[in-house]
C-alpha positions in Angstrom: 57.8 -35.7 -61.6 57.1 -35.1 -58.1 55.3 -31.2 -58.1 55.2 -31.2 -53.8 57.9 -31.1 -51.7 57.6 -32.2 -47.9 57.6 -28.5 -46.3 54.8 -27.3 -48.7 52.7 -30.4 -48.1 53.3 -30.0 -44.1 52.2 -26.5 -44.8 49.7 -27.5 -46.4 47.8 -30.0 -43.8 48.4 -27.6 -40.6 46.3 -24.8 -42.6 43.9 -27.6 -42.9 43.4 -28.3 -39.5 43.8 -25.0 -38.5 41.1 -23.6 -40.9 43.2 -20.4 -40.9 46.5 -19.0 -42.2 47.3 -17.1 -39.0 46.2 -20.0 -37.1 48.9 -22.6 -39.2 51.5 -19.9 -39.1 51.3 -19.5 -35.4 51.5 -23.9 -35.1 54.5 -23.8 -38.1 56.5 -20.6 -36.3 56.3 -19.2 -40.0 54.8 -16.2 -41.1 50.9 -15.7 -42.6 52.6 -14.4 -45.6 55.3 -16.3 -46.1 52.4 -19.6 -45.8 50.3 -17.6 -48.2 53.2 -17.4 -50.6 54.4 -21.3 -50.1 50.2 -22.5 -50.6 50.3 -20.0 -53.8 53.1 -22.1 -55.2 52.1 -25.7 -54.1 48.2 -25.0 -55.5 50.5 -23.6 -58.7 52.2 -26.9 -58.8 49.4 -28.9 -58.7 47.3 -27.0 -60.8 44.3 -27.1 -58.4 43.1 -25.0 -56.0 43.2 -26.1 -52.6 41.6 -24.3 -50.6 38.5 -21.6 -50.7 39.4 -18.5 -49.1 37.0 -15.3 -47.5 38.2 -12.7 -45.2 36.9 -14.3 -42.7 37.3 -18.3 -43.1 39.8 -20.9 -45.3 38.1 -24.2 -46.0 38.8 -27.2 -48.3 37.9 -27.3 -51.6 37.2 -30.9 -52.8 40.5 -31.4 -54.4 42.2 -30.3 -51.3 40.0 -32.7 -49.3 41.0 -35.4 -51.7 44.8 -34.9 -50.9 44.3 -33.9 -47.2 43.0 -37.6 -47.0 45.9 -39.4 -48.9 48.6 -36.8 -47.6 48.6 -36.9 -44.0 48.8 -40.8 -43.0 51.6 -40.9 -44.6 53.6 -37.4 -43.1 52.2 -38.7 -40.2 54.1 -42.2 -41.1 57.0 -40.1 -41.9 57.4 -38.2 -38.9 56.9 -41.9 -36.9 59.5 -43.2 -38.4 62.1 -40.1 -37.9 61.0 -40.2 -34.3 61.9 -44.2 -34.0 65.4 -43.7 -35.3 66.2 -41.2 -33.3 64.2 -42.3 -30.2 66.6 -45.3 -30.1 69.8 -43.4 -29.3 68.0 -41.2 -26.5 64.8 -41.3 -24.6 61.7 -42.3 -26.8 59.9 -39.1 -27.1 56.9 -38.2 -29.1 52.9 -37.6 -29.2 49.7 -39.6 -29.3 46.0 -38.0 -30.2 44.2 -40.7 -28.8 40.0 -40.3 -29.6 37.3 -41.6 -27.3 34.5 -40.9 -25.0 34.7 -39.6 -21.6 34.1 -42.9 -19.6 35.9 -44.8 -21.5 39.1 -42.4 -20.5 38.4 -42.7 -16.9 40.4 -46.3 -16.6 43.2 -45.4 -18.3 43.7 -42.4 -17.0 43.5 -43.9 -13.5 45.4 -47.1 -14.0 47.9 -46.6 -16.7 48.7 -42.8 -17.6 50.4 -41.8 -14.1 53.2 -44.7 -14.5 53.3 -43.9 -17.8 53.8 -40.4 -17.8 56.3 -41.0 -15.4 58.5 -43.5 -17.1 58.3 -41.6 -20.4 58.4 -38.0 -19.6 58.9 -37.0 -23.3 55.9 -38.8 -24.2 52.7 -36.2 -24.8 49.3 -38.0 -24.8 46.6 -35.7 -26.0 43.0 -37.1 -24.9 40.2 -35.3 -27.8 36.8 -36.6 -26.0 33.9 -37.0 -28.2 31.3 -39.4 -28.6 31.6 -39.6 -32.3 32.6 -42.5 -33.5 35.7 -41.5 -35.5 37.7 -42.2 -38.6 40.7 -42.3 -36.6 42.6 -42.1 -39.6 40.8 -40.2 -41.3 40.6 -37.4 -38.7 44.4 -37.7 -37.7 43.9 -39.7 -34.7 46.8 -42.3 -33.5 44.6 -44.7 -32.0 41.1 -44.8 -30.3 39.0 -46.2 -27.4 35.9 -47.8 -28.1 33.6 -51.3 -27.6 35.1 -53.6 -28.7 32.4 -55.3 -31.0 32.4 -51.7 -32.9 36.1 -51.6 -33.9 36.5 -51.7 -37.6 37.6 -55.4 -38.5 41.0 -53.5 -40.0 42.5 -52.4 -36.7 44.7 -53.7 -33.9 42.6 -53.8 -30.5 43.4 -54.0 -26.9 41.1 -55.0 -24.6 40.7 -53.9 -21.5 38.4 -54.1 -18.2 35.4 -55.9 -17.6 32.2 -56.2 -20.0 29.8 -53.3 -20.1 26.1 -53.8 -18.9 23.8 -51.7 -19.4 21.0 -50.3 -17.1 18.0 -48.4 -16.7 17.9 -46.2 -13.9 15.1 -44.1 -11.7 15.6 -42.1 -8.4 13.3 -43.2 -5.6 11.4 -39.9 -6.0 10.4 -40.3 -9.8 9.4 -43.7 -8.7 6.8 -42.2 -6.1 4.9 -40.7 -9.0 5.5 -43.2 -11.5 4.8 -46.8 -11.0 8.0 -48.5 -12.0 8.2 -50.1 -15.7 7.5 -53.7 -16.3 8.4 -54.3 -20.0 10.7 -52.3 -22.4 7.5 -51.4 -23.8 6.2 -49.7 -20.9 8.8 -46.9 -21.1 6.7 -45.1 -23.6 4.7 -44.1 -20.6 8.0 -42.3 -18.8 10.0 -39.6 -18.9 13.6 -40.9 -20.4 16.8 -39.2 -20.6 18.1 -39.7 -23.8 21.8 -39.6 -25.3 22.9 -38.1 -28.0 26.3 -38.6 -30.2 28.2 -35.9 -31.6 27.8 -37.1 -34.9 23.4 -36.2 -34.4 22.7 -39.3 -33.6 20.5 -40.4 -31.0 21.1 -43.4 -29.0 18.9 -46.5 -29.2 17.9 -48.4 -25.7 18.8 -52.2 -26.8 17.5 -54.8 -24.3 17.5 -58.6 -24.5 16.3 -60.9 -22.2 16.6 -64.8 -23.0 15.5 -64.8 -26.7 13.9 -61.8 -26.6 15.3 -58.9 -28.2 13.5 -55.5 -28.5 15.4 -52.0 -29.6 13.7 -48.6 -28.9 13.7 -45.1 -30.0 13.0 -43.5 -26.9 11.5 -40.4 -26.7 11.8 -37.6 -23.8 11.5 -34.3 -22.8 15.8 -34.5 -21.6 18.4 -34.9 -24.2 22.1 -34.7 -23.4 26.1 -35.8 -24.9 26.9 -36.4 -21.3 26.3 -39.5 -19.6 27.4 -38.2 -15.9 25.3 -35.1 -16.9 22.7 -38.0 -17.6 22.9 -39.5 -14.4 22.8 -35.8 -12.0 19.4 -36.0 -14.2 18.2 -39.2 -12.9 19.2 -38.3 -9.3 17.6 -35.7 -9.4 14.5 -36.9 -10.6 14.0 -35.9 -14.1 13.5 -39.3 -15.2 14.8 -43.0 -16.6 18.8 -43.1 -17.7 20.0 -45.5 -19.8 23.6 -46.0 -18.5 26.7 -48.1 -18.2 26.1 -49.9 -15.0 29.5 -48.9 -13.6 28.5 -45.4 -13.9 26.1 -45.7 -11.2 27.2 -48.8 -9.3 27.7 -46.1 -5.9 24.0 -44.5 -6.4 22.6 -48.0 -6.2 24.4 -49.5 -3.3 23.4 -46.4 -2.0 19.6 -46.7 -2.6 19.8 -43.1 -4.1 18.8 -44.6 -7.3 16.7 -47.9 -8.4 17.7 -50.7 -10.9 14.6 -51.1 -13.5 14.0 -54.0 -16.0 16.9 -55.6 -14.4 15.9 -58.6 -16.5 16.5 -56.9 -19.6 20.0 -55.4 -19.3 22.3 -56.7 -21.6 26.0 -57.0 -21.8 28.1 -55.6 -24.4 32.4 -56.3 -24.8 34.7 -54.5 -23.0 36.5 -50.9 -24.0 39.8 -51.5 -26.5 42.3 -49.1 -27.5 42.5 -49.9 -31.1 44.7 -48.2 -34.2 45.6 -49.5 -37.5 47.1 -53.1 -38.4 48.2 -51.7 -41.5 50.4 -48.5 -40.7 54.0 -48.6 -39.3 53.0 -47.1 -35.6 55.2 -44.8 -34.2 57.0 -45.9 -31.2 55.0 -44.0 -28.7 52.1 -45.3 -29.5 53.6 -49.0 -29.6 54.7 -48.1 -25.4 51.7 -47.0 -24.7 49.3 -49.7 -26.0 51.8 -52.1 -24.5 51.7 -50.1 -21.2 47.4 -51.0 -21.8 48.3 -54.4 -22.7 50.7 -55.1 -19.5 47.3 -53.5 -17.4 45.1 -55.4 -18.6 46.8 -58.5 -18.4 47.4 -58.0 -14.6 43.4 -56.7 -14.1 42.5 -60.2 -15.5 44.9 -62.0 -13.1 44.3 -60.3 -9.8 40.5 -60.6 -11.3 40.3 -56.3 -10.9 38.3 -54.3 -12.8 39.2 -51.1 -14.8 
């Protein structure tokens, strides 16, 4: 006997993301109260409690994590569904939350978003940068952007632009007072800029060179979740960057900063919006990632890079 009904449950996962009654009310056009009442009956229903409430905070409790995580893939498929039938009597129309890190926006956003927007004009794209690597589906995320050798082996992927090469990087300044570094190994003796993730992690400097392979966890005085922060840094003479090569392909030409261990830098796959192989996706993702597709297909003919 089915003891949730679609409004309740849609109730149910905006209060979740909204960590707040007044906030979910305000997204639902509902009442506080009137949510308050409709969670009292749903958690009545169930015969669980959802959700832990203070005066000053809402969170999950583990049974209301539990159905958060089975729940809202498949409103989520409901409402793509709706959406395809009645986007093929009118103008397709709908949203896409799209994770990914900041740089690996930048080619979209200059290559494929302005004709996109433009053809579809009821299409909302909603960009959510973070370096995290997320669950997509798990964190109510459409699709994603990431490497493509890090995509889970149960998604769709699209790959686009070149391969990405990493570099270490110096200003002409630092270099002055530090001799220049040899070996991987000789980095112990610098000042590095690291990375970190949102997730806490730190990044690792991975370089290869022939059959050689060595992995380092740097250390440094300069942390930051910003790669072009990271690179100001090295311009200014803080220290070393680690960095996408493309990121500071204008500083080198430029001599404003200095390609180290050259050598070492290896190449990792190219950036691919990716999403699940396994869920009915709803028609404005399917134009968009076809919009990605159609780019990158042209990119590799005219031989341009993203």
């Amino acid at each position: 006997m089915m003891r949730a009904d679609l409004p309740g449950l849609t109730a149910f996962i905006a209060i979740a993301e909204q960590r707040s009654f007044s906030g979910a009310a305000r997204v639902l056009g509902v009442s506080a109260s009137a949510l308050s009442h409709s969670m009292r009956n749903l958690e009545a229903r169930l015969e669980m409690r959802l959700f832990n409430r203070t005066t000053r905070s809402v969170s999950l409790t583990e049974a209301g994590e539990q159905l958060l995580s089975g729940v809202r893939p498949l409103i989520n498929d409901l409402a793509a569904v709706v959406n395809e039938v009645t986007s093929a009597r009118i103008t397709p129309s709908g949203s896409i939350r799209i994770s990914a890190s900041e740089l690996s926006i930048q080619p979209l956003i200059r290559h494929v978003v302005p004709d996109f927007v433009a053809r579809y004009p009821n299409i909302h794209i909603e960009f959510v940068v973070d370096s995290k690597l997320q669950d997509i589906v798990g964190d109510g995320f459409d699709a994603g952007i990431r490497l493509f050798d890090d995509v889970p082996r149960d998604m769709i992927a699209i790959r686009f632009g070149p391969d990405v090469r990493f570099t270490a990087v110096a200003s002409p300044d630092y270099l002055e007072h530090h001799p220049a570094p040899q070996t991987p190994q000789d980095l112990k003796d610098h000042r590095c800029i690291r990375f970190r993730f949102t997730s806490g992690g730190l990044f690792r400097w991975d370089f290869k060179h022939a059959e050689q392979s060595v992995s380092l966890d740097i250390e440094g005085q300069i942390t930051m979740d910003n790669v072009n922060l990271m690179v100001e840094a090295a311009l200014a003479g803080v220290g070393i960057a680690w960095v996408p090569e493309t990121v500071v392909a204008e500083p080198l030409r430029e001599g404003k900063l200095i390609n180290l261990l050259p050598l070492w830098s290896p190449s990792y796959s190219g950036l691919c919006l990716y999403y699940p192989a396994n869920r009915h996706p709803p028609i404005a993702l399917r134009l968009f990632a076809q919009a990605v597709r159609d780019w990158s297909s042209q990119s590799r003919l005219s031989g341009a890079e993203g």
